[in-house]
N, C-alpha and C positions, 0 to 999 in steps of 0.2 A: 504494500500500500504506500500512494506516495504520502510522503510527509508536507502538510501543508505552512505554508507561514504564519507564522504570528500577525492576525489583521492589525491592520492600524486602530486608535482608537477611536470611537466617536463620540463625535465632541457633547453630546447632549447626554449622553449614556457617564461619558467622562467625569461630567462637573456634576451629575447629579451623584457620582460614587465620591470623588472630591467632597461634598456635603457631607455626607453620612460617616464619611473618615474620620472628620475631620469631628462630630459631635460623638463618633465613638473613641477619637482617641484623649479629647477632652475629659470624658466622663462627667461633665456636668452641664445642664441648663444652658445654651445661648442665647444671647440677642440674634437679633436680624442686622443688622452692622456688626456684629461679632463675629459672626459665619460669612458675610460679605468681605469684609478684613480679610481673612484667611483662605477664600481662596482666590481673592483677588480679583472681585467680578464687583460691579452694580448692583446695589440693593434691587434692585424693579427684578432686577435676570434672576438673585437667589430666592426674591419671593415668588416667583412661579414657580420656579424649583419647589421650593419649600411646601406651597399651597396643592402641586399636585401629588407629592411626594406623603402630605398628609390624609390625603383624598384616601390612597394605598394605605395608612397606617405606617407609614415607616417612620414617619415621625410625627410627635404628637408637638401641642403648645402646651406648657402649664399655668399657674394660675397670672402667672407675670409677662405671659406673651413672648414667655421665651423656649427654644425650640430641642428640642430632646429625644433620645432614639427611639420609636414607636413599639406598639406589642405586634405588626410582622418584622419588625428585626429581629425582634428576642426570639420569635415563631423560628425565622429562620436559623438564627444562631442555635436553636434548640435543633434541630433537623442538622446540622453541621454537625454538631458536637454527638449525636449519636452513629455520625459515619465514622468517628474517631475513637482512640483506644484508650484515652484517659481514664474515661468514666469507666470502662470493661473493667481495663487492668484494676484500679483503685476499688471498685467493687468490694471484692473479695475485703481489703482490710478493712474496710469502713466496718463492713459486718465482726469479723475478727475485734477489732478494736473497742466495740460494742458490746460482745459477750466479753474479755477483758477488763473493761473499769464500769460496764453498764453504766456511760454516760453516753449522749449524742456526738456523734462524730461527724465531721461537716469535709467537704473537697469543693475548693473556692478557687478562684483565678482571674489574676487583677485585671480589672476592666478601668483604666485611667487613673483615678487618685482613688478608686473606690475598690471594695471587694466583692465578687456576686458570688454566691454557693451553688453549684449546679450539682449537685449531689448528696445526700446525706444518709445517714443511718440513725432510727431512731433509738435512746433508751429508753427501757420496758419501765422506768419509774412514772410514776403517777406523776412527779412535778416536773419536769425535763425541758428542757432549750431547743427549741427549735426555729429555723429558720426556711421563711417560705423557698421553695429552689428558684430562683432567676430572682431575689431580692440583692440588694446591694446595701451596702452601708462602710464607711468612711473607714480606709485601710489604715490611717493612722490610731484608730481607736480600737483595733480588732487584734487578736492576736494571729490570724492568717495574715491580715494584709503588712502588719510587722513582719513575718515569716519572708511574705515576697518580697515589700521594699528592700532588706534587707541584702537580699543573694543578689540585686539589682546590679548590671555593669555602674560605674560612675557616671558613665554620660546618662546615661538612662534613669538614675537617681535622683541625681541635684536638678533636673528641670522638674520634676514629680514633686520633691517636696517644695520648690520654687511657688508650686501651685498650689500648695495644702492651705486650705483656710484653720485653723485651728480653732476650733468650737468646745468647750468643756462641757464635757457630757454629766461627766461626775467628779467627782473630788480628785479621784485619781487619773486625769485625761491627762496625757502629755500635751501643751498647751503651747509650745515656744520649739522653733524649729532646732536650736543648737541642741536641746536635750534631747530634742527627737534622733537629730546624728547620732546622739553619743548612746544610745539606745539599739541602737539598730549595729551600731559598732561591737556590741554586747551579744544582739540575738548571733552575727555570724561568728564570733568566737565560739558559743555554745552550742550551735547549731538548733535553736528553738527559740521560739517569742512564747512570753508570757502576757498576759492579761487579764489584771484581779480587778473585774469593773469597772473598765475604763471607758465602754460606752453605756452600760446599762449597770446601775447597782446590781450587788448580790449572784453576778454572776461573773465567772472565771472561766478561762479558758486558757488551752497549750498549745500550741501550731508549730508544724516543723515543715520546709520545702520538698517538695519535688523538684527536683534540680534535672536536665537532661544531659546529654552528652557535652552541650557549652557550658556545663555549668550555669545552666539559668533557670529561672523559678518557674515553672511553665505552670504550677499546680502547690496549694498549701492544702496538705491534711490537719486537721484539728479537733481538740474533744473539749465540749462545753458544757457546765452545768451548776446549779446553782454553789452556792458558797459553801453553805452548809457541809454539803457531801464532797464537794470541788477543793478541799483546805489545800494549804504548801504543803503542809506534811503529805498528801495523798499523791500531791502531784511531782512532788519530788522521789517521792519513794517508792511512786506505782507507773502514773501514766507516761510521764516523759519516758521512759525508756523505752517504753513500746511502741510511744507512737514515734517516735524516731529511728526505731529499728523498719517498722512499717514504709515511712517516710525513706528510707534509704533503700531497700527490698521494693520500692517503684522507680524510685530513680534509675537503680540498675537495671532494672527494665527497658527504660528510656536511652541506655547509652553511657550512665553515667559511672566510671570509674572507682567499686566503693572503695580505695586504696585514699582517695581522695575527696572522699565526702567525711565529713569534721562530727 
């Protein structure tokens, strides 16, 4: 069979994926001069973009008339992600890690400054943590999205926390960017983030990366549950080691080297 060429692009096909890049690599809210900025067009050109592109669902407005990724991106990103071996592979430990500390175990992967869970395992306790699958919430206050910023290249870090709005959820939010370095300088020495309710009182959680063959975070496993049952003592003395045994037994799955995962 002969091998065709790679067509050129077209240009209306082009700038409406230039849109959608550009408010998924964001991860948050834009204006309509925001997304005209970037990619470099007239407001009048991205609002038709924008307006039929809504029409479809691919992006919705929120309550501020600012423009954000719709539920068929997620549709679609949901349909991608089950052609993929992430969610297979990690399968098996989420459950594993489940029957091990019978807390909820969560498989997250950073979606811009934010963290979204596309998989979880639930615990069989009556009070347990869960998180809806395609929800997202602020990777700086998560114990996943520390996991991923962390294993992040440098280039790839300092524009990320460049953008972090720092919000104090609770008492214990990391609230100021220098602590936040020096935090994440900690999770990759030890090879795991912690999180004693930094976005929600009362609950804690562990996260350790999935790293692939570059060495990059492609995927955070983590086990969350209230305080109560969630203490240091427990997670020092129980789940951390499992779930970063677990954590390291996918990465080498992925390519990754364990002679050289920390």
């Amino acid at each position: 069979m002969t091998r065709r060429n790679p067509a050129r692009p077209i240009q209306t096909l082009d700038r409406a994926l230039m849109m959608l890049n550009v408010l998924a690599q964001e991860g948050k809210p834009l204006t309509l001069s925001e997304i005209a900025a970037k990619v470099d067009l007239d407001r009048s050109t991205v609002y038709r973009f924008l307006s039929a592109m809504e029409l479809r669902k691919m992006v919705r407005q929120d309550e501020n008339n600012r423009y954000e990724l719709g539920l068929k991106m997620v549709e679609l990103g949901y349909s991608a992600l089950e052609k993929m071996d992430l969610r297979v592979v990690a399968k098996p430990a989420l459950r594993e890690l489940v029957a091990n500390c019978n807390e909820t175990a969560n498989l997250s992967v950073l979606v811009g400054t934010e963290v979204m869970y596309i998989d979880q395992a639930e615990s069989s306790n009556m009070i347990k943590m869960l998180a809806r699958i395609g929800s997202r919430v602020p990777a700086y206050a998560t114990g996943a999205g520390k996991a991923l910023l962390a294993f992040l290249p440098p280039a790839e870090l300092e524009p990320l926390v460049a953008r972090l709005h720092f919000r104090q959820y609770t008492s214990t939010t990391i609230t100021g960017p220098e602590l936040f370095r020096s935090s994440l300088s900690q999770i990759r020495l030890q090879g795991y983030a912690l999180d004693f309710g930094e976005l929600e009182e009362g609950v804690n959680c562990v996260a350790a990366p999935i790293l692939n063959r570059k060495r990059y975070p492609v995927a955070a496993l983590s086990i969350s549950g209230p305080n109560s049952r969630m203490t240091e003592k427990f997670i020092d003395g129980h789940v951390t080691g499992i779930l970063v045994a677990a954590a390291k037994e996918i990465s080498v799955k992925f390519g990754y080297k364990e002679s050289v995962i920390r």
